[in-house]
C-alpha positions in Angstrom: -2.3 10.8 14.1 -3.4 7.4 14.7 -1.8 4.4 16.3 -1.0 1.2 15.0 -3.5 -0.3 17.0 -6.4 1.9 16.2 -5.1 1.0 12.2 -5.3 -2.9 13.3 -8.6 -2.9 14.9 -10.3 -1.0 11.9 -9.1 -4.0 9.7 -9.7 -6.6 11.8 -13.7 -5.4 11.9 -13.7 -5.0 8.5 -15.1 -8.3 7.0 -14.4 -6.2 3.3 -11.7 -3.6 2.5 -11.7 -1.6 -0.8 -7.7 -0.3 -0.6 -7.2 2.7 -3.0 -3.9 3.6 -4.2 -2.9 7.1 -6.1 -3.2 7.7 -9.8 -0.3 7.1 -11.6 0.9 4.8 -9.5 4.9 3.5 -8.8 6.1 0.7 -7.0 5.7 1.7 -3.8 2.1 2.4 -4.1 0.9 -0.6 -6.2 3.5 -2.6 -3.4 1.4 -1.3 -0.8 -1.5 -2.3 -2.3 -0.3 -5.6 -2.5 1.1 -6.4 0.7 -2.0 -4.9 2.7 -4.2 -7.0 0.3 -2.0 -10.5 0.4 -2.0 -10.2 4.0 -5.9 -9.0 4.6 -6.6 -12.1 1.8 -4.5 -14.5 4.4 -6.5 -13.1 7.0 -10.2 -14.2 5.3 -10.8 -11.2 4.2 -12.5 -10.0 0.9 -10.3 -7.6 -0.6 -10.2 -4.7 -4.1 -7.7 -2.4 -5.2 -8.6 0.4 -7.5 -6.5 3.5 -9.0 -8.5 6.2 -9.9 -7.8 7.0 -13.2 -9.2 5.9 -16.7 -5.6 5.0 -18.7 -3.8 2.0 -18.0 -1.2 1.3 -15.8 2.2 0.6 -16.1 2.9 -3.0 -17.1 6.2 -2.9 -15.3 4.6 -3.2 -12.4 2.5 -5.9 -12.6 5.7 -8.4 -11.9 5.2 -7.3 -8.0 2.7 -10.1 -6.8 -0.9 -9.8 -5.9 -1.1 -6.9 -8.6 -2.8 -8.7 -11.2 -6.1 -7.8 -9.6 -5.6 -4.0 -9.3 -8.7 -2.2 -11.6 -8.2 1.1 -12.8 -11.8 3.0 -12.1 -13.8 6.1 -12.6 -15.6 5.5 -9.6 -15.4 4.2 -5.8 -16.8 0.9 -5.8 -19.6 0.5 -3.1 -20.6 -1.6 -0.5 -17.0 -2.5 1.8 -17.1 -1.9 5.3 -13.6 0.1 5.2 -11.8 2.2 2.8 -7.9 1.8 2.8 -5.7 4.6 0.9 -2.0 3.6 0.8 0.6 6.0 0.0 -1.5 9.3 -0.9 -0.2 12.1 0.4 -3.2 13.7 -0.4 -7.5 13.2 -1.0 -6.8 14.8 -4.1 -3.9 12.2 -5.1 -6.7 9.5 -5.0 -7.3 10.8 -8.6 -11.1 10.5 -9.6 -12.3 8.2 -6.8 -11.4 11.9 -4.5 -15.1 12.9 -4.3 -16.6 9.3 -3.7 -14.2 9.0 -1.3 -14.9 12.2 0.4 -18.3 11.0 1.4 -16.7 7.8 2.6 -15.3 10.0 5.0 -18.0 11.5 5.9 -19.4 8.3 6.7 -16.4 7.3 9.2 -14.6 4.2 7.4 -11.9 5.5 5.5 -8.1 4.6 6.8 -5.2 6.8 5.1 -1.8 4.9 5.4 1.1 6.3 4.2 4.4 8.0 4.8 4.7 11.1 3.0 5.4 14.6 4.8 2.8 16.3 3.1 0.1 14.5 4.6 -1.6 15.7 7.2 -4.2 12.9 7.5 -7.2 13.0 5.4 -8.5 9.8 6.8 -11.1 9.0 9.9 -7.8 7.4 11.4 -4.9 7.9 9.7 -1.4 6.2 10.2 1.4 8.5 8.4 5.0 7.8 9.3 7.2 10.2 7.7 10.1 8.7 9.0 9.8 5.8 7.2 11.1 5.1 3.3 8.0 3.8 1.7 4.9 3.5 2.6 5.7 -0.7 2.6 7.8 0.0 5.5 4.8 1.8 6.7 2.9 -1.3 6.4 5.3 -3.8 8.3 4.2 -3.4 12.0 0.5 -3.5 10.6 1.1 -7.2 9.1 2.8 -8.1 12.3 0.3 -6.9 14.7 -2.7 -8.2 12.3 -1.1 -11.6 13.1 0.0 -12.0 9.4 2.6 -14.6 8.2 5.3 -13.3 5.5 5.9 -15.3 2.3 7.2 -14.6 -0.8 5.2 -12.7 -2.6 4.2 -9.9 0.6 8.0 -10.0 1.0 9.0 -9.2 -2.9 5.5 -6.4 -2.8 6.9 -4.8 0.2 10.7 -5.0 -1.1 9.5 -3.2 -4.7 8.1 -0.2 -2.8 11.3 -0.3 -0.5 13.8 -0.3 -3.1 12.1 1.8 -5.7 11.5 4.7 -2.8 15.0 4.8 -1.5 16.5 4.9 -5.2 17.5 1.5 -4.7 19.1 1.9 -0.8 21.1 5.6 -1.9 19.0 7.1 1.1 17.5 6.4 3.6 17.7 5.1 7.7 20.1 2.1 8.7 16.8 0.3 9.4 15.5 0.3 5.5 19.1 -2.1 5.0 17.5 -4.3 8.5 14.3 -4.5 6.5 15.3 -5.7 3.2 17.7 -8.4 4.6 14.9 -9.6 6.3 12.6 -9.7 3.3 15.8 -11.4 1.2 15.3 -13.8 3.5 12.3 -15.0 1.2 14.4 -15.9 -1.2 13.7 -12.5 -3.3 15.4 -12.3 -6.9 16.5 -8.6 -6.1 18.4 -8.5 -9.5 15.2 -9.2 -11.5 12.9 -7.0 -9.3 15.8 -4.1 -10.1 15.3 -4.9 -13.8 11.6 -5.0 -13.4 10.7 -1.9 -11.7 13.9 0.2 -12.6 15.8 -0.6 -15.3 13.1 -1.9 -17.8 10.9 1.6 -16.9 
């Protein structure tokens, strides 16, 4: 697997970034989306997220900021320098984008982020942290080390995928409760987000 680093300096080249999440997405893999493009978006960066699929997505989950963008597609769109999947355990969980982004592969700019056990790294550098709870959790160190400042809205995108994934804190590592009292910090409504993604679904 790849390091942080290698993750960081991929982004930081990239002047574009297409981020793919999986079909049939949940909270952790729309908040992924979200908190990698926020903080690429802080950074100057052009940014699209795309599920590949051709029904809609969950309205639920467009509460969980920088989502309203997020374009359900039959195709990979073309032309970013880098390709970003967040939390696919999988090429073929990418849905129907799977064979464009095959040949993404192929050409060398894909980056597979995620934190599932299954994956093996599909990815030309792949950062999969199974230890972690979500694939936001994942994301943390990245932000830090891309130089990114939390607000609000990262903070509330990477606290949907961290509660939803730990079926809201019933398991999990002592660090997931460090994690969310530091993103609480930004004055996160965790009631509402609970009705949002959870009890409202």
């Amino acid at each position: 697997m790849s390091s942080i680093s290698e993750v960081v300096g991929a982004l930081q080249e990239a002047d574009s970034v297409c981020i793919v999440a999986h079909l049939r997405p949940d909270a952790d893999a729309l908040g992924s989306m979200a908190t990698l493009r926020l903080g690429l978006e802080q950074l100057g960066k052009k940014t699209r997220c795309v599920v590949g699929q051709d029904w809609p997505i969950s309205e639920n989950l467009f509460t969980i900021p920088g989502t309203d963008t997020v374009e359900v597609t039959t195709s990979l769109p073309t032309g970013y320098d880098l390709y970003v999947t967040v939390d696919c355990g999988s090429l073929d969980r990418t849905g129907l984008l799977a064979r464009d982004l095959a040949k993404a592969i192929r050409r060398g700019n894909v980056v597979c982020i995620d934190h599932h056990a299954s994956n093996h790294g599909f990815g030309n550098i792949n950062l999969v942290d199974v230890s972690c709870e979500s694939t936001t959790t994942v994301l943390a160190p990245v932000l830090e080390e891309l130089g990114v400042t939390l607000n609000s809205e990262i903070a509330h995108a990477m606290y949907a995928g961290l509660v939803t994934d730990t079926g809201s804190f019933r398991w999990g590592r002592s660090q997931m409760h460090s994690l969310a009292g530091k993103l609480m910090e930004y004055g996160l409504d965790t009631k509402q987000i609970a009705v949002d993604l959870m009890d409202s679904n």
